[in-house]
C-alpha positions as CSV (number, residue, x, y, z in Angstrom):
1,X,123.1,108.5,115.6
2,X,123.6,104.9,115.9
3,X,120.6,104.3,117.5
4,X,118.5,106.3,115.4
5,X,119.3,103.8,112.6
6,X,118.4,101.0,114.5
7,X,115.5,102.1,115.8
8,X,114.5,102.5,111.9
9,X,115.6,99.5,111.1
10,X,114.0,97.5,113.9
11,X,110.5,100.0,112.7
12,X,110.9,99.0,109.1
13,X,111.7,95.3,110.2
14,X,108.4,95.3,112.1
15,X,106.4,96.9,109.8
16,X,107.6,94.7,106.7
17,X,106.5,91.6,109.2
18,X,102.9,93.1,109.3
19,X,102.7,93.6,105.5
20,X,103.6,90.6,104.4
21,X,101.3,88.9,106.8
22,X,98.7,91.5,105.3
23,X,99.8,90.4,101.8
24,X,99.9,86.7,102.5
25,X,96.2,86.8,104.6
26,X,95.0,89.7,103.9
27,X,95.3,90.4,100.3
28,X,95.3,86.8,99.3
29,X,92.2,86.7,97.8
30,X,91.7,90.3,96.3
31,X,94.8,90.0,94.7
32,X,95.8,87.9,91.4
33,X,99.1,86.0,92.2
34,X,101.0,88.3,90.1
35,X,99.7,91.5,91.7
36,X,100.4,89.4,95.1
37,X,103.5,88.8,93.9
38,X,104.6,92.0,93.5
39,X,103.6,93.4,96.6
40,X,106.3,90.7,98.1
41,X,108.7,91.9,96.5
42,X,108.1,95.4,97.9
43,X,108.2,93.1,101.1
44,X,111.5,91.5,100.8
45,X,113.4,94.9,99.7
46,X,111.7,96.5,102.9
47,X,113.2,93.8,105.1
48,X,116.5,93.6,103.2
49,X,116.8,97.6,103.6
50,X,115.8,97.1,107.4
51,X,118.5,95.3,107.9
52,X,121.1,96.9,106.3
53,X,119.7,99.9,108.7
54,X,120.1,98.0,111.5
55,X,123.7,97.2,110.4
56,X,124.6,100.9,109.7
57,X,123.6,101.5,113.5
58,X,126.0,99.0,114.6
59,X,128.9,100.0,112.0
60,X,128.2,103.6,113.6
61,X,128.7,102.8,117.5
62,X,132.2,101.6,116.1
63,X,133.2,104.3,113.9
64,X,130.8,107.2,114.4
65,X,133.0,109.7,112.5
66,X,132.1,107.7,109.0
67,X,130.0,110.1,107.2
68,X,129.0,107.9,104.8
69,X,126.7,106.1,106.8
70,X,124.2,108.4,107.6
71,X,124.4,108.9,103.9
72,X,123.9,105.5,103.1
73,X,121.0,105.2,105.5
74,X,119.1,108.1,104.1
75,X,119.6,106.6,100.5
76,X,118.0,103.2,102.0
77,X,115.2,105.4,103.8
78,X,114.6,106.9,100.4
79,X,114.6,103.4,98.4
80,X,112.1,101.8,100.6
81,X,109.5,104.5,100.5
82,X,110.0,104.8,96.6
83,X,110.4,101.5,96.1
84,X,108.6,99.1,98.2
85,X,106.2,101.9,98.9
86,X,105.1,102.1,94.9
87,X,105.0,98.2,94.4
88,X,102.9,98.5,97.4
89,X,100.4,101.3,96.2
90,X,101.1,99.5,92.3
91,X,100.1,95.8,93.5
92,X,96.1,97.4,94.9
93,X,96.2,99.7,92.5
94,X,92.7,97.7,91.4
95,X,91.5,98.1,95.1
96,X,92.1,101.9,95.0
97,X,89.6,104.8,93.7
98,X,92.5,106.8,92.6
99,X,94.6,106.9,89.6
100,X,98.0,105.7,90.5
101,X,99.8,104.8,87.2
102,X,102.1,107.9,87.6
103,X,103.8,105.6,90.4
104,X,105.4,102.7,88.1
105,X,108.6,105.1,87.1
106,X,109.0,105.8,90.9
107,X,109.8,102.4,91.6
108,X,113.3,102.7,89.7
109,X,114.3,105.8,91.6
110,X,114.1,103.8,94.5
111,X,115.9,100.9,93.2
112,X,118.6,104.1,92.6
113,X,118.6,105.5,95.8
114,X,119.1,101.5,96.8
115,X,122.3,101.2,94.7
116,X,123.6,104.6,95.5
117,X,123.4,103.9,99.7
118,X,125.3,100.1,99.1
119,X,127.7,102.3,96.9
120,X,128.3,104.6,100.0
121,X,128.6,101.5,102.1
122,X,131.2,100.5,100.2
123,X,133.1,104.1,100.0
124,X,132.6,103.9,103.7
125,X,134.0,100.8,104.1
126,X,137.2,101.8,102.2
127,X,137.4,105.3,104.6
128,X,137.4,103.1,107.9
């Protein structure tokens, strides 16, 4: 299991690395700095949340009967595809032939499912 979530978290790592050179090159001039600015963000909570993976996979090869850490590392799964996937999707929404609106309430889920997996880092924590 421990490796699993540092595998995801070295994935998510790499893959927030090509966005926001995407985002900074790429989108630089189809995007107004406020659009370009929220697609960063979705960028800084992808690598925050890569990280944290890449800590549960450590925390795991050291106490790999904690169950709340592949708990916490689904919530942090969760909270980057709703989160930083919707600012994503939300930030080109003007470069996109399809209605995406609906996604702006997803984004606080994900900022949920973020809080809830630092909360079960923290229960965990307290069980070890």
């Amino acid at each position: 299991m421990a490796k699993n979530w540092m595998a995801w978290g070295a994935i998510l790592a790499m893959a927030a690395v090509a966005l926001g050179a995407f985002g900074a090159h790429g989108l630089k001039e189809a995007l107004s700095p406020e659009r370009l600015e929220i697609f960063h963000t979705g960028v800084r909570y992808q690598f925050y949340h890569a990280f944290a993976l890449l800590f549960l996979g450590l925390w795991a090869k050291s106490s790999p009967e904690n169950r709340m850490i592949p708990k916490a590392g689904v919530a942090f799964m969760i909270g980057i595809v709703l989160f930083s996937g919707s600012l994503y999707v939300l930030s080109i929404r003007d470069l996109l032939s399809w209605p995406v609106g609906w996604l702006g309430p997803v984004t606080p889920l994900g900022g949920v499912a973020f809080i809830i997996g630092w909360v079960l880092v923290l229960v965990g924590v307290n069980r070890d």
